[in-house]
GUVOLO-163318 format. One record per residue: residue number from 1; residue in one letter; x, y, z of N, C-alpha, C, O in turn. Coordinates in steps of 0.1 Angstrom, whole numbers. Layout:
BEGIN
(atom NUM A (X Y Z) (X Y Z) (X Y Z) (X Y Z)),
...
# end
This chain:
BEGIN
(atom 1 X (8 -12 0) (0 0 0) (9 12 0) (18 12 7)),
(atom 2 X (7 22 -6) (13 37 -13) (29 30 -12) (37 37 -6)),
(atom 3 X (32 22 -16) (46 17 -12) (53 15 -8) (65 17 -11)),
(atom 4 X (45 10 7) (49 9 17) (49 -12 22) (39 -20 19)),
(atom 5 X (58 -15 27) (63 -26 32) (61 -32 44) (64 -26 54)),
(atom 6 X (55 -49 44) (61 -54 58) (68 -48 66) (80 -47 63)),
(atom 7 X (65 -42 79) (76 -43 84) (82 -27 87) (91 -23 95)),
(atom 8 X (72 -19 77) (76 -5 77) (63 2 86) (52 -2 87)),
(atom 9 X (68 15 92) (57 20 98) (50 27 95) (51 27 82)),
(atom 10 X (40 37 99) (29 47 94) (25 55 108) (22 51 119)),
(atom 11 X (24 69 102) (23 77 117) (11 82 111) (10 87 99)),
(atom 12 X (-4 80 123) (-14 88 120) (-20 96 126) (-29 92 133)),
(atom 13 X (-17 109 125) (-23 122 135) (-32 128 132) (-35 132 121)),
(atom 14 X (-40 128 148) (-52 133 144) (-56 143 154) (-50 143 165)),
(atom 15 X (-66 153 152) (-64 163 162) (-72 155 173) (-65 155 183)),
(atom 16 X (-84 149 175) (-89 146 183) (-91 135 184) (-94 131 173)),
(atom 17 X (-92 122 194) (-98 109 195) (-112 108 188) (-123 115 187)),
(atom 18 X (-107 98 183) (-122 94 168) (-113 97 154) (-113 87 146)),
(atom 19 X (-104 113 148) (-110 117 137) (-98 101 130) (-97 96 118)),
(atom 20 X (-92 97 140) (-82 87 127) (-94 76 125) (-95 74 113)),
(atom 21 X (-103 71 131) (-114 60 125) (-120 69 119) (-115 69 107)),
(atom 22 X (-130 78 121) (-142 83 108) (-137 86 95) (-142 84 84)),
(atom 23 X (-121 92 99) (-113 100 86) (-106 84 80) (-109 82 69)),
(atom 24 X (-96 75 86) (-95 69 77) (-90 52 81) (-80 46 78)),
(atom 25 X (-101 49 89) (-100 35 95) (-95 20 86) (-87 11 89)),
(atom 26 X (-104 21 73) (-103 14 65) (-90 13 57) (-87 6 47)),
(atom 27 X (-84 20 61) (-70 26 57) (-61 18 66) (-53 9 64)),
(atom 28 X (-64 25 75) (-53 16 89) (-55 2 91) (-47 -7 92)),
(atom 29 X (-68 0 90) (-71 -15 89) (-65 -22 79) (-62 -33 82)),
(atom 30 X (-62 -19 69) (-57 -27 57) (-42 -22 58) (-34 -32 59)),
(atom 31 X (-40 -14 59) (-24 -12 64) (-17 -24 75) (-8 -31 72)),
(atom 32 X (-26 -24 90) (-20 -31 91) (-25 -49 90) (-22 -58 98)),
(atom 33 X (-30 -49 80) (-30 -67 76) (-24 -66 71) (-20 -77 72)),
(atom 34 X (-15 -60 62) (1 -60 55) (8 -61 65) (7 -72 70)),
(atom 35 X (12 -57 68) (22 -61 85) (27 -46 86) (37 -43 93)),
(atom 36 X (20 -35 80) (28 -18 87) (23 -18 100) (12 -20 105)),
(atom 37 X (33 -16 103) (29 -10 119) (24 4 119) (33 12 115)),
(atom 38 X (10 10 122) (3 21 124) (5 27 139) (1 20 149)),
(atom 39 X (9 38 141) (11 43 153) (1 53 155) (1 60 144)),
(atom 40 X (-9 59 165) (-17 71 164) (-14 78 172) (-8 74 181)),
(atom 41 X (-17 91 170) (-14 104 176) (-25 114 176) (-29 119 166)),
(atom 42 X (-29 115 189) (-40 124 191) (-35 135 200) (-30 135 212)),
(atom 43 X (-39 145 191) (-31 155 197) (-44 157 211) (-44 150 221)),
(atom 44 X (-52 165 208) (-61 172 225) (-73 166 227) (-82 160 220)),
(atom 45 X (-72 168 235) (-90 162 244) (-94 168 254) (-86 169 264)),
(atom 46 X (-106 174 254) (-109 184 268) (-123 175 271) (-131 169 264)),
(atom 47 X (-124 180 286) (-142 179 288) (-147 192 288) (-142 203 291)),
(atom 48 X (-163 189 282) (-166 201 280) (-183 198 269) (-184 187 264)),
(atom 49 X (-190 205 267) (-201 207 259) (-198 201 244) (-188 207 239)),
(atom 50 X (-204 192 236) (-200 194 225) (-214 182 214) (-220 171 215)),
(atom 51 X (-213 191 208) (-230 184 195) (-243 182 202) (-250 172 200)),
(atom 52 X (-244 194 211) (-255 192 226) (-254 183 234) (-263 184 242)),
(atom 53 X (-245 173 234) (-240 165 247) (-226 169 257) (-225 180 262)),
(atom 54 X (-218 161 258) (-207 164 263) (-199 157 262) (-202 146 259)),
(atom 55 X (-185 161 263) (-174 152 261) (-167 155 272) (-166 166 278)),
(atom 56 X (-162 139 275) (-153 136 290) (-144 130 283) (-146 123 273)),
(atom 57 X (-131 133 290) (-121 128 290) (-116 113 289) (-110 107 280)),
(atom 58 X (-120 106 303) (-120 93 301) (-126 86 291) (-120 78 284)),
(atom 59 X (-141 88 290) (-147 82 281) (-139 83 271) (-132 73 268)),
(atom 60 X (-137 93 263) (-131 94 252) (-118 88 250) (-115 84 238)),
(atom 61 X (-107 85 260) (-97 77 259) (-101 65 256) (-98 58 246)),
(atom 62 X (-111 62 268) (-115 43 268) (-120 40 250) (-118 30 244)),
(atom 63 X (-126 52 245) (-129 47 236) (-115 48 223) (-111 40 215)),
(atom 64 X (-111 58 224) (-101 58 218) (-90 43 212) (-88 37 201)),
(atom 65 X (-86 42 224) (-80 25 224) (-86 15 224) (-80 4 226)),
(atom 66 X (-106 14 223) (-111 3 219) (-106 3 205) (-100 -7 200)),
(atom 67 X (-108 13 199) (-113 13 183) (-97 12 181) (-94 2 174)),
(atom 68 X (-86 20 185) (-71 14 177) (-68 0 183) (-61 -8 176)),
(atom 69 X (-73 -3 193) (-75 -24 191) (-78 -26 185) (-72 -33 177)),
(atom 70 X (-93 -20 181) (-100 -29 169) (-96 -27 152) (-100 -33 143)),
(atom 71 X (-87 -16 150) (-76 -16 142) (-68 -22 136) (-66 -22 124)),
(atom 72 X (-59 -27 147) (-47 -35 150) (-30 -24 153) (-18 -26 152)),
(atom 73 X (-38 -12 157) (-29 -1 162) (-21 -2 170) (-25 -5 181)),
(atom 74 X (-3 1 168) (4 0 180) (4 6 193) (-2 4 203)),
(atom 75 X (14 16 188) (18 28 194) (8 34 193) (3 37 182)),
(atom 76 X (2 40 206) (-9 50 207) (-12 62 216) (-12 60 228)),
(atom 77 X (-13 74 213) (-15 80 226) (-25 95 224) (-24 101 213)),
(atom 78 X (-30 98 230) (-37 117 232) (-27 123 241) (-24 121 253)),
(atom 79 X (-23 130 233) (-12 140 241) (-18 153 251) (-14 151 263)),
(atom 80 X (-24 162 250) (-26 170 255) (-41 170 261) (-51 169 254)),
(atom 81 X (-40 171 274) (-54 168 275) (-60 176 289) (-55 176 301)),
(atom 82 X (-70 182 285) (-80 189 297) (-67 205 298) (-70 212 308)),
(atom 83 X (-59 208 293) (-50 219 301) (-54 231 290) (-65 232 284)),
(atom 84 X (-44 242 287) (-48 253 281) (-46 252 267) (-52 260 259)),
(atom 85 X (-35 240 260) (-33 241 252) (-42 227 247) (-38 223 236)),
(atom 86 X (-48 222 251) (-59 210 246) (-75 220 242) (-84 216 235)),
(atom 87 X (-74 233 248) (-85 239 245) (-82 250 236) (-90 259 234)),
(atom 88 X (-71 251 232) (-67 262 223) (-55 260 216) (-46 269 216)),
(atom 89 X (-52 248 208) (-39 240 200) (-32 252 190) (-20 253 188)),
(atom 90 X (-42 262 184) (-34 264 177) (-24 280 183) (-15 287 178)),
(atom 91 X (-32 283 196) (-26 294 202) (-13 286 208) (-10 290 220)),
(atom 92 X (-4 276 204) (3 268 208) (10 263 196) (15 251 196)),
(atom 93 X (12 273 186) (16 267 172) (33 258 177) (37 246 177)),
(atom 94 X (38 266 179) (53 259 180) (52 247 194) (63 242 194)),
(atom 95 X (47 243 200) (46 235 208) (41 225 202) (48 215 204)),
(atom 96 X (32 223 196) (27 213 186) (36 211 176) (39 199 175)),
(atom 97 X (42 218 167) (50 214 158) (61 202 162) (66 193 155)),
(atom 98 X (62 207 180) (75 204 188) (68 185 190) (73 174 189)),
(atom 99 X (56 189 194) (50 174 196) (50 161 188) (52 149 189)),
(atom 100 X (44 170 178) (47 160 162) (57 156 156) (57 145 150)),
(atom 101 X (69 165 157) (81 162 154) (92 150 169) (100 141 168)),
(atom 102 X (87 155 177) (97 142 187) (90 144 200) (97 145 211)),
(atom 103 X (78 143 199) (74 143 217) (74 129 219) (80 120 211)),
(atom 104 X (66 127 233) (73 112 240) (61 101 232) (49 103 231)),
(atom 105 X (67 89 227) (59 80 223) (56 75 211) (56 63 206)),
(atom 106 X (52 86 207) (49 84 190) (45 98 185) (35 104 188)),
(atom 107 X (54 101 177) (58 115 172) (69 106 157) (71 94 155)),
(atom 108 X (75 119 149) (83 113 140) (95 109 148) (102 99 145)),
(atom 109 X (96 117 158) (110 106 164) (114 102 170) (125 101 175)),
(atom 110 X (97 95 175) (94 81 183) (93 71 171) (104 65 170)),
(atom 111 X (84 68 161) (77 62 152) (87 59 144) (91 48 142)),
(atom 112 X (93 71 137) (103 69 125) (99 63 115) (105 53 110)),
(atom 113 X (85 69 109) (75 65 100) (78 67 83) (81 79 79)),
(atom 114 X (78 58 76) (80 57 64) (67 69 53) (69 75 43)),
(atom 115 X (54 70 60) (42 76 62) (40 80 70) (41 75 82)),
(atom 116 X (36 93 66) (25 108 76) (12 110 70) (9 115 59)),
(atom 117 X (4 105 80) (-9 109 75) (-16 122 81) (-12 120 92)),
(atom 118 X (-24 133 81) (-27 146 86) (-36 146 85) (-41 137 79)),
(atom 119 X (-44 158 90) (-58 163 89) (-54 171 76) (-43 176 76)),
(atom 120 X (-62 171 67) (-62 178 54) (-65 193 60) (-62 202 52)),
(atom 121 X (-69 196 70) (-69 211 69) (-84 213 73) (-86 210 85)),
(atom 122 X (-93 216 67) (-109 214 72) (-111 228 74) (-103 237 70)),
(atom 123 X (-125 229 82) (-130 242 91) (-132 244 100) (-141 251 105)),
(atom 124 X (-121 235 109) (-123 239 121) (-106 241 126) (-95 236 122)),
(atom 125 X (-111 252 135) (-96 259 137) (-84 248 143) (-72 249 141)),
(atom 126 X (-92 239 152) (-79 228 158) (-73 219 150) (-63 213 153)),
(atom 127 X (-80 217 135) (-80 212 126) (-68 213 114) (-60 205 109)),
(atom 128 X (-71 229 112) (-65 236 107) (-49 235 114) (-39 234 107)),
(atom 129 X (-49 237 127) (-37 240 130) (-28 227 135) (-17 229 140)),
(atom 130 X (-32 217 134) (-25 203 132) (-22 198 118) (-15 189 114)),
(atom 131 X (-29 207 111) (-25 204 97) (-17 210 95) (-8 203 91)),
(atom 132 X (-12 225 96) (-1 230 91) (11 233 101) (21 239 98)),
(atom 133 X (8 226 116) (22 217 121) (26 204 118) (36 199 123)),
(atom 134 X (17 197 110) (21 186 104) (34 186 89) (43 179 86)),
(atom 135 X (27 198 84) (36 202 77) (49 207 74) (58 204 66)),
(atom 136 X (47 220 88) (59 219 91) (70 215 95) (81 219 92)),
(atom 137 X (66 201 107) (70 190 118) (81 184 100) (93 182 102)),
(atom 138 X (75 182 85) (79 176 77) (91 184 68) (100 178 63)),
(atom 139 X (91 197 67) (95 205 59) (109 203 54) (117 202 63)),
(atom 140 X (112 201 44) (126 199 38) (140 209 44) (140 221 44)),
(atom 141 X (151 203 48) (158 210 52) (168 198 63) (169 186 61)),
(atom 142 X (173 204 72) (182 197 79) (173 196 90) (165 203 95)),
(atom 143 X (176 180 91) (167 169 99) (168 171 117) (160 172 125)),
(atom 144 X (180 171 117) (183 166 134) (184 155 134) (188 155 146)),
(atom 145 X (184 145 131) (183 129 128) (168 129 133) (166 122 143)),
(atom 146 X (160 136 127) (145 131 130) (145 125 115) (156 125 109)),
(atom 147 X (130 116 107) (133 108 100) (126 125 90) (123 136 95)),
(atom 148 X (125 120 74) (118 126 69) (105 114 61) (111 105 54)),
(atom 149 X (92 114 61) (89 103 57) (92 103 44) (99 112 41)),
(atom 150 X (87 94 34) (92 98 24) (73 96 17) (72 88 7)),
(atom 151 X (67 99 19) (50 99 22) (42 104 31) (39 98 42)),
(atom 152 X (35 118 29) (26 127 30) (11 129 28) (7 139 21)),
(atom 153 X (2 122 33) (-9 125 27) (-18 130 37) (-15 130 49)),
(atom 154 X (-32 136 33) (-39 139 41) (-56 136 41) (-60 132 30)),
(atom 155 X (-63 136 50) (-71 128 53) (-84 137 55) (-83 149 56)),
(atom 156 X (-94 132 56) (-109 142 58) (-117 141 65) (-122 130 63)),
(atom 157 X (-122 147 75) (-130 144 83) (-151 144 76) (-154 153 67)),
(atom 158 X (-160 138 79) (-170 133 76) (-174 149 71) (-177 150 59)),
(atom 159 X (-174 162 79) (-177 172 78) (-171 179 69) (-176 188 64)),
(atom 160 X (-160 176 65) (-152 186 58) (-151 178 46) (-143 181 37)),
(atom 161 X (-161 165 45) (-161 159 29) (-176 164 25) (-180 163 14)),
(atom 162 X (-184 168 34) (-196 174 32) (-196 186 25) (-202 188 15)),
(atom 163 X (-186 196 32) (-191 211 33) (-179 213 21) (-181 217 10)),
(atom 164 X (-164 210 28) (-152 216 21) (-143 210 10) (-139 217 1)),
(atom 165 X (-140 198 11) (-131 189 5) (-142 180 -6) (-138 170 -12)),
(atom 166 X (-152 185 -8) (-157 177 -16) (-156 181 -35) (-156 172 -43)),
(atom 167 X (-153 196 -38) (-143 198 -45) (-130 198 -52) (-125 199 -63)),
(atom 168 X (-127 194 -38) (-108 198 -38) (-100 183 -43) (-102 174 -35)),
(atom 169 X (-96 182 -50) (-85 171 -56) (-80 160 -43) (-70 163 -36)),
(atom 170 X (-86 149 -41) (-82 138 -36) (-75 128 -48) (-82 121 -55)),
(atom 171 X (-67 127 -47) (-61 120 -61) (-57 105 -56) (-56 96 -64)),
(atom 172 X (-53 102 -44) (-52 92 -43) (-64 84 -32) (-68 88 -21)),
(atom 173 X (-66 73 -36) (-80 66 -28) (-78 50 -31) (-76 45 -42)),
(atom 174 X (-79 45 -15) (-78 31 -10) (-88 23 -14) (-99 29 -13)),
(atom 175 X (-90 12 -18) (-99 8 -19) (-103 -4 -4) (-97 -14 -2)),
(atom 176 X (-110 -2 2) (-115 0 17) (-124 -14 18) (-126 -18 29)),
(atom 177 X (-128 -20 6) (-142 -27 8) (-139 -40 14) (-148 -47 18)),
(atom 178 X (-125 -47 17) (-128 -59 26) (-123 -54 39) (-117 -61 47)),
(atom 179 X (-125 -43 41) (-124 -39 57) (-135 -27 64) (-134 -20 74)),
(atom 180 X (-147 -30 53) (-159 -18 56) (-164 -24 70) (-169 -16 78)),
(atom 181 X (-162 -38 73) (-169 -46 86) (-160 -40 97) (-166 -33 106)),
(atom 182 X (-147 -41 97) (-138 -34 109) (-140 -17 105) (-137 -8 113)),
(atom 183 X (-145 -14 95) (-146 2 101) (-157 3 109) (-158 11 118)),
(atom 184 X (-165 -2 107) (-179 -2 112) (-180 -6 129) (-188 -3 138)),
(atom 185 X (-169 -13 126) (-169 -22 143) (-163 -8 155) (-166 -5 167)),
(atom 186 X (-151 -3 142) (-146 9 149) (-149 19 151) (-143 26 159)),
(atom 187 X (-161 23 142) (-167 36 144) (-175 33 160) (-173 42 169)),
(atom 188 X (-182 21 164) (-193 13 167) (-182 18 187) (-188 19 198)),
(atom 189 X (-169 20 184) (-166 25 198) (-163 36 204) (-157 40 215)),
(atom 190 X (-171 43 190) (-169 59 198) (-186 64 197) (-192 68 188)),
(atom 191 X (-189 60 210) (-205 60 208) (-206 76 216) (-214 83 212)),
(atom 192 X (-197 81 226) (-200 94 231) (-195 107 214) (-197 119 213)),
(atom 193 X (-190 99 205) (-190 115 196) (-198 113 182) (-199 122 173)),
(atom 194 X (-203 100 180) (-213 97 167) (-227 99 163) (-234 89 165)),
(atom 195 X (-232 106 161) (-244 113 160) (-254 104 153) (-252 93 148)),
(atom 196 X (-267 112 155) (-282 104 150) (-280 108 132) (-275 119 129)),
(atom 197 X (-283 98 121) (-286 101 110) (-297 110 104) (-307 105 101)),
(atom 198 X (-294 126 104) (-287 126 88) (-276 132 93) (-272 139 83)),
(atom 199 X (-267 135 105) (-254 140 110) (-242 137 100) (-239 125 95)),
(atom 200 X (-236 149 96) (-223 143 92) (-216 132 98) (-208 126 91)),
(atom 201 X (-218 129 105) (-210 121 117) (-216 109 125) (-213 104 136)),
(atom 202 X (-226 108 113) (-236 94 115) (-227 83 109) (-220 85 99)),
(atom 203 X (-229 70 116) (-226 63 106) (-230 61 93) (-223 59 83)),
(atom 204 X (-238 62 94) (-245 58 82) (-241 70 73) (-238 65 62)),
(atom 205 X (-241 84 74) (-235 96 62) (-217 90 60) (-211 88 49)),
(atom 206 X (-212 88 71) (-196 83 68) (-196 70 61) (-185 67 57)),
(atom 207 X (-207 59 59) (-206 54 52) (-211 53 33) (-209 47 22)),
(atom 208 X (-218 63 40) (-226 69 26) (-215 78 18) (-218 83 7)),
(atom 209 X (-205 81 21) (-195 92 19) (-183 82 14) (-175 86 6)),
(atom 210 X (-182 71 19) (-173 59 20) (-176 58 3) (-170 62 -7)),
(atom 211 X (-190 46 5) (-197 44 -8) (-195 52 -22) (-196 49 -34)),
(atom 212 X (-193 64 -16) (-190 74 -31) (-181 75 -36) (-179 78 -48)),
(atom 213 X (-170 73 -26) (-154 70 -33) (-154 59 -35) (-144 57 -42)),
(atom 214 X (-160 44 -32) (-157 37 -39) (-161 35 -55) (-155 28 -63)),
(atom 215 X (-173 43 -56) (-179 41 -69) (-172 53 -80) (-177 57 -90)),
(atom 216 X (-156 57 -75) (-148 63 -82) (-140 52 -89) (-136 53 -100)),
(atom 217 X (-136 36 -79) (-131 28 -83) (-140 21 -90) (-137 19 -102)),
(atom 218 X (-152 16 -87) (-161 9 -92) (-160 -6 -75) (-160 -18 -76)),
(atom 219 X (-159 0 -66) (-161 -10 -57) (-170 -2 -43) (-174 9 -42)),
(atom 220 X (-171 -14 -35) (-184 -7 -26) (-173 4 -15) (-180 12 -10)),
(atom 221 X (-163 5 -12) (-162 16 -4) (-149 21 -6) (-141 12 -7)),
(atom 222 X (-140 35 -7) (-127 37 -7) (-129 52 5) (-138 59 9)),
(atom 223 X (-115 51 6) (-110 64 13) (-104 68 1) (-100 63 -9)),
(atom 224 X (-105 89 7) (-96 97 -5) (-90 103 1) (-95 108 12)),
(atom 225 X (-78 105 -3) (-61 112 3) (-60 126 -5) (-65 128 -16)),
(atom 226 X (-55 136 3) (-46 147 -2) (-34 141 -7) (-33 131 0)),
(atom 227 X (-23 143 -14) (-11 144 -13) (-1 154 -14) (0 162 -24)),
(atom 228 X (7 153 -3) (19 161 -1) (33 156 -4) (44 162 -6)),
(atom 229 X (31 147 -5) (46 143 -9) (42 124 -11) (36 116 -4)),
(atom 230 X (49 123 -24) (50 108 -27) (64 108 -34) (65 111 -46)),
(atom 231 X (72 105 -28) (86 97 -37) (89 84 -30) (87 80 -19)),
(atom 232 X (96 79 -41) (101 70 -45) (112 64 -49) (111 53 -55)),
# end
């Protein structure tokens, strides 16, 4: 997969617990039945009000590491959580950059990932600003002996294939369909942030969204990628 190898790893950052399943489970799932090792990275988590319910902390962890079990995810962690900069990431631009690039665990120079996968960017500000420290965390130039991956891509959350990214050039897309059962399983463990249908964030629209990229391949489901960098 994107040519990548047994044996080789994949770093997937996401700003919040959940967006690596809704944004690109079927991805990781099939990644790792090839034998990559997928590592996740969630940057913040706060408690607090959110889609007229609420979000807690714990919950959201427990669920977090159901669904990268039900993955087959290694290395896993949410970094920032409940403090000033889990409720305001991007008033924290260089601290984040600093996270992605070598904080403790799985970062690029924990992971040492052959693949970076990101938030494509979106409309939402925390979104936004993990995407373009992702970028930077990558930027060409002298390393430090951090790695550079040699694979960039970026990823969409349910809402931002609705409203924003549904335009924008996804040129590369997985084809997903013998792993639509484990995405389902994994959506199936983040019951505190999945909404009633017709929610972006229903299963049923993220699978309905699924369905449409696959009928770009001619199969029942694919994920679609930004890319930033592919060599070879």
């Amino acid at each position: 997969m994107f040519g990548l190898h047994s044996g080789e790893r994949a770093l997937v950052v996401g700003t919040h617990p959940d967006d690596e399943t809704v944004g690109m489970a079927g991805t990781i799932a099939a990644m790792t039945a090839c034998g990559i090792h997928v590592d996740v990275l969630a940057v913040t988590c706060t408690t607090a009000p959110m889609y007229g319910g609420h979000s807690e902390v714990r919950t959201r962890l427990d669920e977090f590491h159901e669904a990268c079990d039900v993955l087959g995810v290694g290395q896993r962690r949410v970094a920032w959580l409940d403090d000033e900069r889990a409720a305001s990431p991007e008033a924290f631009f260089p601290d984040l950059v600093a996270l992605i690039e070598s904080g403790e665990q799985v970062s690029l120079g924990a992971s040492r990932p052959a693949a970076l996968f990101l938030p494509a960017g979106g409309h939402h500000q925390d979104h936004r600003a993990v995407h373009l420290a992702g970028l930077a965390a990558v930027r060409p130039g002298f390393r430090d002996g951090r790695p550079l991956p040699r694979m960039v891509l970026g990823y969409d959350g349910p809402e931002d294939r609705a409203w924003l990214a549904g335009p924008m050039p996804r040129p590369a897309i997985v084809d997903i369909t013998p792993m639509v059962e484990t995405k389902a399983k994994a959506l199936s463990c983040y019951g505190s942030q999945l909404r009633a249908n017709p929610h972006p964030r229903s299963v049923e629209k993220i699978q309905a969204q699924d369905c449409a990229a696959g009928a770009e391949l001619g199969t029942q489901a694919a994920e679609r990628f930004a890319v930033y960098r592919m060599a070879f």
